[in-house]
C-alpha positions as CSV (number, residue, x, y, z in Angstrom):
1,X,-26.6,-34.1,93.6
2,X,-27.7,-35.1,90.0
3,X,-31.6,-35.9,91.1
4,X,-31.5,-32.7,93.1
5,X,-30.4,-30.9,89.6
6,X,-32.8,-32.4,87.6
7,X,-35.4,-31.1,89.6
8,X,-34.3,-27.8,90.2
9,X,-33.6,-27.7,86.6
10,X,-37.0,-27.9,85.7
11,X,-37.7,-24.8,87.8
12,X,-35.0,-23.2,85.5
13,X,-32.4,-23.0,87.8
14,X,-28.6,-23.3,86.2
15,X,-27.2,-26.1,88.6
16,X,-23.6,-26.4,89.3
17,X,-22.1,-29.5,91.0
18,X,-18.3,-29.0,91.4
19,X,-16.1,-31.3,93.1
20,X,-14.5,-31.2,96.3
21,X,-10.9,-31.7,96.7
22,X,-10.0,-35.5,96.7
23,X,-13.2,-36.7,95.0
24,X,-12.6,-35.2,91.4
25,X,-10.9,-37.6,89.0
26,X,-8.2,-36.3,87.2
27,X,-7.7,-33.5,89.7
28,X,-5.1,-30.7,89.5
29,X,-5.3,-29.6,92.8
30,X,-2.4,-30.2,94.8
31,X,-2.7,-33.3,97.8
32,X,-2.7,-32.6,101.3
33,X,-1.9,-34.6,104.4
34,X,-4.6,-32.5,106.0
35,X,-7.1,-30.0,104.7
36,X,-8.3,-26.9,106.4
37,X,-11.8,-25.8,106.7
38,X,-10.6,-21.7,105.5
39,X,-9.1,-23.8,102.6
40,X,-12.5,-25.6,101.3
41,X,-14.4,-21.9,101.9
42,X,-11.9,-20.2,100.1
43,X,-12.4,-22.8,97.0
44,X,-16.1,-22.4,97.3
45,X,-15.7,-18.7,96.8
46,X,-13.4,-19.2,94.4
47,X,-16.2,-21.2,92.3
48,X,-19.0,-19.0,93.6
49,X,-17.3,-15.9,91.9
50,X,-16.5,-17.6,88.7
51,X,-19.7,-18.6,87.9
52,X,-21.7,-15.4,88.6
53,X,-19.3,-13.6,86.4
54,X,-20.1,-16.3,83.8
55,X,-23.7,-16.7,84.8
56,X,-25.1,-13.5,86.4
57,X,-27.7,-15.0,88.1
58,X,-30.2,-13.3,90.0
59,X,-30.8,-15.5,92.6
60,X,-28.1,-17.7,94.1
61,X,-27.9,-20.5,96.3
62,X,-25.5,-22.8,97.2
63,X,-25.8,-26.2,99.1
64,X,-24.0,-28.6,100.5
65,X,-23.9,-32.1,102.2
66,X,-21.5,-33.3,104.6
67,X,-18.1,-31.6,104.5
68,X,-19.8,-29.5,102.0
69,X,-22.0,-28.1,104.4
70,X,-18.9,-27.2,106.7
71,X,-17.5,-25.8,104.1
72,X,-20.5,-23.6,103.0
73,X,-21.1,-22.7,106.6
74,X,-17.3,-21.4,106.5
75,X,-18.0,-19.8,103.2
76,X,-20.9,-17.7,104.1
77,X,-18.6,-16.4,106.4
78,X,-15.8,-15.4,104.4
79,X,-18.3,-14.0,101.4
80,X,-21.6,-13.4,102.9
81,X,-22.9,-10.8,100.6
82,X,-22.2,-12.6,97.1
83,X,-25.0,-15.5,97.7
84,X,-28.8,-15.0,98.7
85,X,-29.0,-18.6,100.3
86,X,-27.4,-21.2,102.3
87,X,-28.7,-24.9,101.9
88,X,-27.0,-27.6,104.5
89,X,-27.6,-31.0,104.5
90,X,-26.6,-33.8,107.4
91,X,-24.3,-31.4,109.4
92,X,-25.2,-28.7,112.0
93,X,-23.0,-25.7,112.5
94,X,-19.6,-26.8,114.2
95,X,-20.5,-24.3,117.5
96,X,-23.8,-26.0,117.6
97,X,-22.3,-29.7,117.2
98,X,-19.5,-29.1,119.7
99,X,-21.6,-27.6,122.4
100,X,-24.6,-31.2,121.9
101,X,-21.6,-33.2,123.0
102,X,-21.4,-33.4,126.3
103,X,-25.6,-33.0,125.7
104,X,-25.7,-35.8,123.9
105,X,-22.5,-38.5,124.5
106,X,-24.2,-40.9,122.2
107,X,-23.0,-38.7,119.2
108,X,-19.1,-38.9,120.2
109,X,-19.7,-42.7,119.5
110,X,-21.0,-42.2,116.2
111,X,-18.1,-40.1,115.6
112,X,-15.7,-42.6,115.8
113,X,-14.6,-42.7,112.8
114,X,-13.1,-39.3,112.9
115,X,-10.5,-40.1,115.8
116,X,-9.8,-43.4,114.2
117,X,-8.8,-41.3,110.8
118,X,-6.1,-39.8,112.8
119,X,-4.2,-42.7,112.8
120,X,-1.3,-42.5,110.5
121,X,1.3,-45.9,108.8
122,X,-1.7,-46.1,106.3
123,X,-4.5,-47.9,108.9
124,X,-7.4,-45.9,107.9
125,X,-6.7,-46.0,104.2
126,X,-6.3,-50.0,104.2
127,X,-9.6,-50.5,106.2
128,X,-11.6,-48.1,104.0
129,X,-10.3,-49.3,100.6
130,X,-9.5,-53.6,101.4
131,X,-11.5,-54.0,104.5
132,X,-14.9,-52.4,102.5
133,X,-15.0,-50.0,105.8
134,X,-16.6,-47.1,103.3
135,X,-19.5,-49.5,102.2
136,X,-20.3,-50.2,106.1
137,X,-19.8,-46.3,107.1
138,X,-22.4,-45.4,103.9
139,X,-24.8,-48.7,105.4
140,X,-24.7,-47.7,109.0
141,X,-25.3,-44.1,108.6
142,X,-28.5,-44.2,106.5
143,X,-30.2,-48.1,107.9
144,X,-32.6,-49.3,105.3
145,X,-31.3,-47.3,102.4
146,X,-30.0,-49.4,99.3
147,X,-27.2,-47.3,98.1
148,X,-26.8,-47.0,94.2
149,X,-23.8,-49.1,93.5
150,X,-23.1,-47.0,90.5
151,X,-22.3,-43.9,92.5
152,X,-21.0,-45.8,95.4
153,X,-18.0,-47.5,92.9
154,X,-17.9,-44.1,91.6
155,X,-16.3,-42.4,95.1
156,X,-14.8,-46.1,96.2
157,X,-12.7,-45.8,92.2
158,X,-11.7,-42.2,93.0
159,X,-10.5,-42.5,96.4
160,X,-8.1,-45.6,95.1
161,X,-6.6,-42.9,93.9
162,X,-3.3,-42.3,96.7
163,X,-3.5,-39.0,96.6
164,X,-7.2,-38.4,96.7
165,X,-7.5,-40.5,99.7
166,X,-4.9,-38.8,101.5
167,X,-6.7,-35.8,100.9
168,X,-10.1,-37.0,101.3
169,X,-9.3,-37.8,104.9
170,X,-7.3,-34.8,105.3
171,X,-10.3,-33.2,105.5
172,X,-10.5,-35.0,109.1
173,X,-6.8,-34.6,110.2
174,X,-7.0,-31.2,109.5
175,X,-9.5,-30.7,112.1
176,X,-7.1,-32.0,114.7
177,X,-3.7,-32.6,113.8
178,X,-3.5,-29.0,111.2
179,X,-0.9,-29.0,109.2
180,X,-0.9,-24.9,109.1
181,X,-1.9,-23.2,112.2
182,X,-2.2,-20.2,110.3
183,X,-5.0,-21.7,108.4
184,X,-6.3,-23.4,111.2
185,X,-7.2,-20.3,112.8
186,X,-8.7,-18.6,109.9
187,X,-11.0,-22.3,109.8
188,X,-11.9,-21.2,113.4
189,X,-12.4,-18.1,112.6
190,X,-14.7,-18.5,109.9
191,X,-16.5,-21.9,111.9
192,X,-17.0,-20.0,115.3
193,X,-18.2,-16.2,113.2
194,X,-22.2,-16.3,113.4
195,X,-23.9,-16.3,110.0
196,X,-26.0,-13.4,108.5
197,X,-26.9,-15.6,105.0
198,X,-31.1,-16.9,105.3
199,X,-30.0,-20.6,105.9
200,X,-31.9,-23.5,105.4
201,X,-31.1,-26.8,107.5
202,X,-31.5,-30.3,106.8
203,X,-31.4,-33.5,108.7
204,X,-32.7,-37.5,107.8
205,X,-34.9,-38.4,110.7
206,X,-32.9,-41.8,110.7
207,X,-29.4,-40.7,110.5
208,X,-26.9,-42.6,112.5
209,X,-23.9,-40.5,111.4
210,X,-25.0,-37.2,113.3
211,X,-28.2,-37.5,115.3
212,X,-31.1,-34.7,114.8
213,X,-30.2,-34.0,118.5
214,X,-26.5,-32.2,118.6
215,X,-28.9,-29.7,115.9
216,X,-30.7,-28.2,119.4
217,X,-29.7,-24.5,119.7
218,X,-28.6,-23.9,116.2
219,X,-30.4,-20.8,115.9
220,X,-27.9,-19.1,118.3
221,X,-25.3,-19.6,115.8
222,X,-26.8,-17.2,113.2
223,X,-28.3,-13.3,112.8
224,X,-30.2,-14.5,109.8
225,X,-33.2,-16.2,109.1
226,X,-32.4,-19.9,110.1
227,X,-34.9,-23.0,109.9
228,X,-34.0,-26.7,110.7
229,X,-36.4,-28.6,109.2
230,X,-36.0,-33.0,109.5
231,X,-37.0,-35.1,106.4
232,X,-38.6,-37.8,107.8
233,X,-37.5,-41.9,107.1
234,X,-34.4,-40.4,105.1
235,X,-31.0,-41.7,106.4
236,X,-27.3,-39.2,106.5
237,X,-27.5,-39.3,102.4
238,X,-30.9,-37.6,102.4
239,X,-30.5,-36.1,99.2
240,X,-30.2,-39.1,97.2
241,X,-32.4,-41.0,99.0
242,X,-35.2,-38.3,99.2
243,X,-34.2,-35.7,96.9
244,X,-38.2,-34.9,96.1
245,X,-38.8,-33.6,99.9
246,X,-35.6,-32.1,100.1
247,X,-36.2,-29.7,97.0
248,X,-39.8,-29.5,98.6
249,X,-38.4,-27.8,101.9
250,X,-35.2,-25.6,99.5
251,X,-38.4,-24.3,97.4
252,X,-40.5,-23.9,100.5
253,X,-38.0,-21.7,102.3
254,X,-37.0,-19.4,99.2
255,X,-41.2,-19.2,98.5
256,X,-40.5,-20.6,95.3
């Protein structure tokens, strides 16, 4: 998110970029075999709270890629009234996703990967770390893009880490194979509740991770105001690879 900061910092926004769990080096946070949705949401509000006490901004908003735009969906749910905007990048709501399925059958094959990480005797974590299956997942899901090696060896050097890759691809176990069922129904809870924050939505018109299709219908999913807007030549990482239109459309929709 640093190129997204810098420009948002220059709009005199304080910008936050906190880790998730299993990507921060040197983390504290206890490892998981899996990881629930309710649990990422509650750490987002957890952060979320902090920092306004810290802060006491007058306008917040708080965005996320990937898993962080699950868990931002989740969280807008479980504390709708402490933020003024939701930002989500590469990932339409789960209700929305689930229901483009059997639309769209092309997408279970680009999700793949997230049956394979099921697997257990340590399969997924030897292909992603020895058989440079993280480098090809990064290279098929945004075609064309050179990724910057720096940040690329800086996730690839964290998840060598045995515990954060356990808990890295808990995040995908725990959708599946839940370790709590107690929290797994507050993660459906929260997933399946519509959304009252103004959300903004953002897909690469060449990602092969989640196509723009299984995003059809997303307005359903929320009682706010909701737009889906698709930056055009940018791959599943749109953010770093075009972080000037994607501030474009966040400024755009908050009529900044």
């Amino acid at each position: 998110m640093k190129e997204l900061m810098e420009i948002f910092s220059k709009k005199d926004f304080t910008c936050i970029a906190p880790f998730m769990r299993g990507y921060s080096p040197g983390s504290s946070v206890p490892f998981s075999g899996t990881v629930s949705i309710a649990e990422l949401a509650g750490d987002l509000k957890f952060i979320v709270e902090s920092l306004k006490s810290v802060y006491n901004p007058e306008t917040t908003i708080v965005l996320g890629h990937d898993w962080g735009a699950i868990a931002s969906y989740a969280f807008s749910n479980l504390s709708p009234g402490i933020i003024d905007t939701l930002v989500a990048l590469s990932v339409p709501p789960i209700p929305t996703y689930l229901k483009n399925l059997l639309v769209y059958p092309s997408q279970i094959v680009r999700s793949w990967y997230i049956l394979f990480f099921q697997i257990r005797a340590g399969i997924p974590e030897a292909a992603l770390l020895k058989n440079d299956l993280l480098r090809r997942l990064w290279e098929d899901w945004s075609p064309g893009w050179k990724i910057p090696e720096e940040r690329f060896r800086e996730v690839f050097e964290n998840l060598k880490v045995h515990e954060n890759l356990i808990t890295a691809l808990g995040y995908y176990r725990g959708l599946l194979t839940p370790g709590n069922f107690a929290l797994w129904n507050s993660s459906r809870e929260l997933v399946f509740h519509k959304i009252s924050v103004p959300t903004l939505i953002l897909a690469g018109e060449k990602d092969e991770c989640i196509s723009t299709s299984v995003y059809k219908g997303l307005e359903s999913e929320f009682y706010s105001r909701v737009s889906f807007q698709v930056i055009d030549k940018a791959g599943h990482f749109l953010h770093l690879e075009a972080p000037e239109r994607v501030a474009k459309e966040i400024f755009r929709f908050i009529k900044l």
